[in-house]
C-alpha positions in Angstrom: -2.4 -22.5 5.9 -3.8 -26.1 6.7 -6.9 -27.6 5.2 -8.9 -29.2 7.6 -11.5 -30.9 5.4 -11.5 -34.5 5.7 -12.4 -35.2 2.6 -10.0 -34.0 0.4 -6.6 -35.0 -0.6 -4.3 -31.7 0.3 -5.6 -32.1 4.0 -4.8 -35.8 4.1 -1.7 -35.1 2.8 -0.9 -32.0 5.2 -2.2 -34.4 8.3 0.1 -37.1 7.1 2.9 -35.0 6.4 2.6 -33.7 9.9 2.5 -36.7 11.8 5.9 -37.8 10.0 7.9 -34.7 11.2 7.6 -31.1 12.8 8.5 -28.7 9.8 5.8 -25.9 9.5 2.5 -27.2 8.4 2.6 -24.4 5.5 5.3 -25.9 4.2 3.2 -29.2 3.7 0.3 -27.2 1.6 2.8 -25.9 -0.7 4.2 -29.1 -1.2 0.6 -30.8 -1.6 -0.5 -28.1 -4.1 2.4 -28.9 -6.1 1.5 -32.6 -5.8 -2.3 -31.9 -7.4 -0.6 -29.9 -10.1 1.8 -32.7 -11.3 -0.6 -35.4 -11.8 -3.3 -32.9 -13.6 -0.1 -33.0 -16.3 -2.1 -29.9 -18.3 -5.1 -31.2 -18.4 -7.1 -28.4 -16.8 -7.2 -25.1 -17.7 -9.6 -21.8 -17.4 -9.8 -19.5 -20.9 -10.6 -16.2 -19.6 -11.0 -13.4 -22.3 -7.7 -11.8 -21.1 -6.0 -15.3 -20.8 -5.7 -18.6 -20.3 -4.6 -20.0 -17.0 -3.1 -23.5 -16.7 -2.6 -25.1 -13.6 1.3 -25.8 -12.8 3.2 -23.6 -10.1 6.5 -22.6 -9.4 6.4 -23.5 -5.0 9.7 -22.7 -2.6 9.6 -23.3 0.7 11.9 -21.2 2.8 13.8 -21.7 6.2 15.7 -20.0 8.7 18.0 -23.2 8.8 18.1 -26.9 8.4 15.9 -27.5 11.5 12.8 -26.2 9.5 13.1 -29.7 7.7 12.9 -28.2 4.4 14.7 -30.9 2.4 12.5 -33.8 4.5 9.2 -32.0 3.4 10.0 -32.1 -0.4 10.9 -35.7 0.3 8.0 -36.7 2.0 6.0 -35.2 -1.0 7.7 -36.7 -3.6 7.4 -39.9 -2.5 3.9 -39.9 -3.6 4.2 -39.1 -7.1 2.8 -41.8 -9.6 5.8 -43.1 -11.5 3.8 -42.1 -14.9 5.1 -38.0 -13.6 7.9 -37.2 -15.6 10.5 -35.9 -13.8 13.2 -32.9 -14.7 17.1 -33.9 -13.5 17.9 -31.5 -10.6 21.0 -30.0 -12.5 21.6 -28.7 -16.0 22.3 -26.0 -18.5 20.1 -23.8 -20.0 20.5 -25.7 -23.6 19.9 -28.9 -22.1 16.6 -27.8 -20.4 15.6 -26.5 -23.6 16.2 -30.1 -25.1 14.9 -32.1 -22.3 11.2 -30.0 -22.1 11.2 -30.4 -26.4 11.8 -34.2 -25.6 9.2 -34.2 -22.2 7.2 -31.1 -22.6 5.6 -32.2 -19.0 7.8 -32.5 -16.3 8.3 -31.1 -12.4 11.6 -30.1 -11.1 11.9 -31.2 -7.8 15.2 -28.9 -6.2 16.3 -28.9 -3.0 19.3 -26.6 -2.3 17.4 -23.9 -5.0 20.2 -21.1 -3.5 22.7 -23.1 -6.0 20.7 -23.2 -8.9 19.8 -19.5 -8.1 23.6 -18.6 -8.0 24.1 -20.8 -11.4 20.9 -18.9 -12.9 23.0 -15.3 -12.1 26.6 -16.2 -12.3 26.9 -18.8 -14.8 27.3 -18.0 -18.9 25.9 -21.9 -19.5 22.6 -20.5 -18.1 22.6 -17.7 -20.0 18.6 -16.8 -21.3 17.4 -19.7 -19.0 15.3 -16.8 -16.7 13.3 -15.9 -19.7 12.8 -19.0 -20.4 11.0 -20.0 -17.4 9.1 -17.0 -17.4 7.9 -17.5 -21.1 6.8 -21.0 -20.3 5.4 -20.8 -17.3 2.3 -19.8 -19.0 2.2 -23.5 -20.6 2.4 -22.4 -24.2 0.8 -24.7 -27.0 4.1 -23.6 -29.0 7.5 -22.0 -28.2 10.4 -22.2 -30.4 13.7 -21.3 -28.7 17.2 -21.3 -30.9 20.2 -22.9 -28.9 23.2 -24.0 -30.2 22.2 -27.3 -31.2 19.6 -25.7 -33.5 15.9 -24.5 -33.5 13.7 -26.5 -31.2 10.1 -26.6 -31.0 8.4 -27.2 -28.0 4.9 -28.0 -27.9 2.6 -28.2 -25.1 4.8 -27.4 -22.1 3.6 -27.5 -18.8 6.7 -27.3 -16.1 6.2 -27.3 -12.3 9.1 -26.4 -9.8 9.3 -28.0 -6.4 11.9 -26.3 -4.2 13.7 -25.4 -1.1 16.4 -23.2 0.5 17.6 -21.2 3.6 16.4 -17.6 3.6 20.1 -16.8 3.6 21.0 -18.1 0.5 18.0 -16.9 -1.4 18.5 -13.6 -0.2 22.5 -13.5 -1.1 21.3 -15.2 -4.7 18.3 -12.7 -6.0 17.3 -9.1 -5.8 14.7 -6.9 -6.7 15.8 -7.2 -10.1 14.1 -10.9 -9.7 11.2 -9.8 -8.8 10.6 -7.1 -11.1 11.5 -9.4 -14.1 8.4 -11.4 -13.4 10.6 -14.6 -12.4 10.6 -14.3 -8.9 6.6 -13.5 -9.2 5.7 -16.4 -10.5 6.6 -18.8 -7.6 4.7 -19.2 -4.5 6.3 -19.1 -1.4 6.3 -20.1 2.2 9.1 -19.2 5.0 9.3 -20.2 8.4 12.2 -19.5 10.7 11.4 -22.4 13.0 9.8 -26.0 13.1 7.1 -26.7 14.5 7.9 -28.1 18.0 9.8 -30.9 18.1 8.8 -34.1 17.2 10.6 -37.5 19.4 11.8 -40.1 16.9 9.7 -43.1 16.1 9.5 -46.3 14.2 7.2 -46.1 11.1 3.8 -47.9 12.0 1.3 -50.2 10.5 -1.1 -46.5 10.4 1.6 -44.5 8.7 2.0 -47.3 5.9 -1.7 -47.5 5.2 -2.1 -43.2 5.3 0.6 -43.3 2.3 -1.0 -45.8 0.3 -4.5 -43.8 0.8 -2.7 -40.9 -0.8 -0.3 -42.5 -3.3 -3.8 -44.2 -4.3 -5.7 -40.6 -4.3 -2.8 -39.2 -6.3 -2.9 -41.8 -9.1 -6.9 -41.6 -9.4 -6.5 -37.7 -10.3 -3.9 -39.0 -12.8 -6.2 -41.8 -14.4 -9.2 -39.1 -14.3 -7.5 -36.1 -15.7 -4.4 -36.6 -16.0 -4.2 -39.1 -18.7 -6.5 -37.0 -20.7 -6.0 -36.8 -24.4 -7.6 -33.1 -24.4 -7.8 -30.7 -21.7 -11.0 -29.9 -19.4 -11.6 -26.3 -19.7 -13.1 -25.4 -16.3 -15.6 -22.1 -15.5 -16.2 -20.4 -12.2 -20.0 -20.7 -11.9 -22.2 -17.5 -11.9 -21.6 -16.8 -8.0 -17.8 -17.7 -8.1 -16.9 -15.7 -11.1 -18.9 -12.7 -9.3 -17.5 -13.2 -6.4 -13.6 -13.1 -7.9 -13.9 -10.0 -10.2 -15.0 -8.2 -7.0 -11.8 -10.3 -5.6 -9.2 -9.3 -7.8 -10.5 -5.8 -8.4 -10.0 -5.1 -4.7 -6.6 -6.6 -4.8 -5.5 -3.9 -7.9 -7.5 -1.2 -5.3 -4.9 -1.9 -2.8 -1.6 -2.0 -5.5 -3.0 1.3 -6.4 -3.2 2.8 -3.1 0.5 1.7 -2.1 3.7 4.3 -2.3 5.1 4.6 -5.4 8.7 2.4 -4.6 6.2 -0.5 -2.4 3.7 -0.5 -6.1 7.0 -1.1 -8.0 8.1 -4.1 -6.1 4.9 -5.6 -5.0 3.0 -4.9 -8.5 4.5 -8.1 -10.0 2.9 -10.3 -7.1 -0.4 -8.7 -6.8 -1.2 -8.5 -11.0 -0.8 -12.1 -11.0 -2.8 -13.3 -7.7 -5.6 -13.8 -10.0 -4.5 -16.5 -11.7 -2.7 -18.2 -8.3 -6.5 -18.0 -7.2 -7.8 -19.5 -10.5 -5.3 -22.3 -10.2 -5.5 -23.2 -7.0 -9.5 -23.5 -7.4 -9.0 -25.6 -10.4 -6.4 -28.0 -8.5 -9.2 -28.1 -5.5 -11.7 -29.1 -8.3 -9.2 -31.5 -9.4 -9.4 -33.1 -6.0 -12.7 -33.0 -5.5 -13.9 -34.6 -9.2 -12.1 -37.7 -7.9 -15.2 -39.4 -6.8 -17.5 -37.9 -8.7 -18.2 -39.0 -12.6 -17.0 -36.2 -15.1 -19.0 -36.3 -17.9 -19.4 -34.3 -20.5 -22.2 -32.0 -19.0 -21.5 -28.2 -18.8 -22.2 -27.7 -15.3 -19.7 -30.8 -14.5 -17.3 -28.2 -15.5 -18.1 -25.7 -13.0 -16.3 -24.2 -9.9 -18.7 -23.4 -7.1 -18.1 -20.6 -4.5 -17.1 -22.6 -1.9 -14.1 -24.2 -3.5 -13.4 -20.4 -4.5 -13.4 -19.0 -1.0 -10.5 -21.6 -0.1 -8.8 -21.2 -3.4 -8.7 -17.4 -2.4 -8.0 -18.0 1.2 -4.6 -19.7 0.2 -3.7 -17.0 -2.1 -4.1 -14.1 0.6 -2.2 -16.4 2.7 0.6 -16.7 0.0 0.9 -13.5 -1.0 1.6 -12.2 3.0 4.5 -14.5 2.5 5.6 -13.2 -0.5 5.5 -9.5 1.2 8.2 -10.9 3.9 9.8 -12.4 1.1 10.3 -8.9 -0.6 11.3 -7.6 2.6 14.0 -9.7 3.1 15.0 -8.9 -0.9 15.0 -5.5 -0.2 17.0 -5.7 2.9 19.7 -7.6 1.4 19.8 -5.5 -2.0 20.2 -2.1 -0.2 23.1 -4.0 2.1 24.8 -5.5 -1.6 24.7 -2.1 -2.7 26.0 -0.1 -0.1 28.7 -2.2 0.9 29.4 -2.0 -3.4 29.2 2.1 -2.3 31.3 2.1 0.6 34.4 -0.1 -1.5 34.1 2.2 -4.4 34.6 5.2 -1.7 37.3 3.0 0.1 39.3 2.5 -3.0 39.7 6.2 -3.8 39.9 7.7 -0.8 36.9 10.3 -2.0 34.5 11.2 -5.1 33.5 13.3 -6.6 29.6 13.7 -5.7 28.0 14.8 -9.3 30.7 12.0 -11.5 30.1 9.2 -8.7 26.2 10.2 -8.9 26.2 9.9 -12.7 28.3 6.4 -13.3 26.0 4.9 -10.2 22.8 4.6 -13.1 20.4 5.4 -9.9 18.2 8.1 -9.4 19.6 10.6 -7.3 17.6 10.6 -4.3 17.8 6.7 -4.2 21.4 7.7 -4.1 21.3 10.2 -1.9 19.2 7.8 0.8 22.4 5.3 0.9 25.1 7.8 1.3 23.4 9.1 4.5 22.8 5.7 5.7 26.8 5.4 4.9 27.4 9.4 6.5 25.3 7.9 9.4 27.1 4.6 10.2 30.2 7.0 10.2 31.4 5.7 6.7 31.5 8.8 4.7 32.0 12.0 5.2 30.3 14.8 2.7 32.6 18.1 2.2 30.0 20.9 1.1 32.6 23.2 0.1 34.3 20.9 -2.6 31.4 18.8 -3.2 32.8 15.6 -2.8 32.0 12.2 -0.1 35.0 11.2 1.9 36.0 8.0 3.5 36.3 7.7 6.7 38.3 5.0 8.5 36.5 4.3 11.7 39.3 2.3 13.0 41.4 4.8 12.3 39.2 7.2 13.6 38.8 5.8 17.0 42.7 5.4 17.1 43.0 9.0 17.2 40.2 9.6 18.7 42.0 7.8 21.6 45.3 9.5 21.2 43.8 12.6 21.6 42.0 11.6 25.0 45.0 10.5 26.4 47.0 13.8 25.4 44.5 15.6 27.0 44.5 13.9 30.2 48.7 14.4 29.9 48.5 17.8 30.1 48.2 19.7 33.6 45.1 21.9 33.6 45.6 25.5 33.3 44.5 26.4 36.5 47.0 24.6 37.8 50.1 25.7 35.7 50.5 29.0 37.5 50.2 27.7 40.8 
């Protein structure tokens, strides 16, 4: 996932970024997208018929553990941001989000640890409605009004960006499918790794190192002063090619949603009806990049995204949408573990249930239920009586125990061949 252009600021950045420590180099493009999306502040945007598509991105970068450098990557990143980037504090309630956004409608939450404000997001009341929230502004809406308890507030203009980090473990123990399905979890790119990249020796920082972050802090700040201190927003166009090219793109995208089972369609539906516009704003955020030494004027055709820039745009969204398919994968996995060890306590606590009542106050279909009590009746947890109609638990320690017990009576008693001798 690494640009190898040496022209252009995201593979600068991901050389840079590489040089300074061994995290996955996928980890650095996220990071540098987000970058590019920052300092636009809003200020590009592409009005389809259907929709208009902004360029800020919700980015988590995923690790196996801490020796992924996940928390060293945002750092390196953020680093670069001008100072002119208005920042979101890393903790706070849903209200005060609300107020902070009406007060700086432009900002970029920068969160490592995201498995906390996950858990807070699911398990707190004081973040109550916040999920929808993000969802509904995501798509940078001139005007929102949202009522909190400190009154009606109007926010105008918003463009948020999230930055963020996390072990696998604790975004898999803090969503579900339910996350993905809602549209939240669908609107963030992701990356996951479960290893670095090598291992890099320590080193003192060098004169080269110095004069690489300065090119970039410099780079960053140019795309600030070009577009991102714009008072109105460039509205960009795919040029006759490009715009060809990416209905034939997208269309075969929805071929492949369509041709998927039924439960995989469900799941994976949310990420592949929206790669479209992750396309679209990556291209614009290449543009963005690439304008910086050119003169924007106010010439049509200065508006204009070639194929080229499309073709990468489109690379980097197949390549983030493969890691959102692991991403589901690990979802699912830990979802259907959640829900049968929920199951298999419910079972526990009663000793046995009745199949048709237990079926009913589950809310799931029934052969989704049926699938987890055999995985349960497999792993030797439950036992299903055909006569009564009813699962019963079994205590595998127990079990064993007299499983044992038996054994050794056997072997006590002489065999009967013997007994007449």
């Amino acid at each position: 996932m690494t640009e190898k252009t040496n022209k252009d600021f995201l593979g600068k950045y991901v050389r840079y970024a590489t040089s300074r420590t061994d995290a996955p180099q996928k980890y650095h493009t996220l990071v540098g997208l987000s970058l590019l999306s920052a300092v636009v502040n809003r200020n590009l945007r592409m009005k389809f018929a259907q929709k208009t598509v902004y360029t800020n991105i919700y980015a988590i970068c995923l690790g196996a553990s801490s020796t992924t450098r996940r928390s060293t990557s945002l750092k390196i990143g953020s680093a670069l941001l001008p100072p002119e980037v208005k920042r979101m504090p890393e903790y706070f309630s849903a209200e005060q989000f609300i107020v902070r956004l009406s007060e700086t409608p432009r900002a970029i939450l920068i969160r490592d640890e995201f498995g906390g404000f996950l858990s807070d997001l699911y398990n707190k009341k004081y973040m109550g409605g916040l999920e929808q929230s993000l969802c509904d502004l995501y798509e940078c809406p001139e005007r929102i009004e949202r009522d909190i308890r400190a009154g009606n507030w109007v926010l105008e203009n918003v463009y948020p960006n999230i930055l963020s980090a996390t072990t696998i473990r604790m975004f898999s123990k803090n969503t579900s499918i339910d996350t993905i399905e809602s549209g939240f979890g669908a609107r963030f790119l992701y990356t996951i790794a479960d290893k670095r990249e090598g291992w890099k020796k320590y080193r003192y920082e060098e004169e080269q190192d110095i004069v690489a972050l300065e090119e970039l802090k410099n780079m960053l700040q140019a795309i600030w002063k070009k577009i991102g201190c714009r008072e109105n927003p460039i509205d960009l166009k795919f040029d006759s090619q490009a715009l060809k090219h990416y209905n034939w793109w997208v269309k075969r995208k929805e071929d492949e949603l369509e041709a998927m089972e039924d439960e995989e369609w469900q799941i994976m539906g949310s990420f592949y009806v929206r790669v479209g516009d992750y396309a679209a704003k990556i291209a614009m955020l290449l543009w963005a990049q690439d304008s910086v030494n050119s003169e924007i004027s106010n010439s049509e055709n200065s508006f204009l995204i070639n194929k080229k820039t499309l073709l990468r745009a489109i690379k980097l969204a197949e390549e983030f949408l493969r890691e959102a398919k692991i991403v589901v994968h690990l979802i699912t996995e830990s979802t259907n573990e959640r829900i049968l060890r929920k199951l298999l306590n419910q079972l526990k606590k009663h000793g046995e249930l009745d199949y048709s009542t237990w079926l009913r106050n589950s809310n799931m279909k029934a052969r989704i239920f049926q699938e987890y009590m055999q995985t349960l009746s497999e792993r030797g947890d439950a036992m299903f009586d055909k006569e009564r109609k009813v699962y019963r638990y079994v205590d595998k320690n127990k079990a064993e125990e007299d499983n044992k017990s038996e054994v050794k009576k056997d072997e006590q008693q002489p065999a009967a061949g013997l007994q007449g001798a």
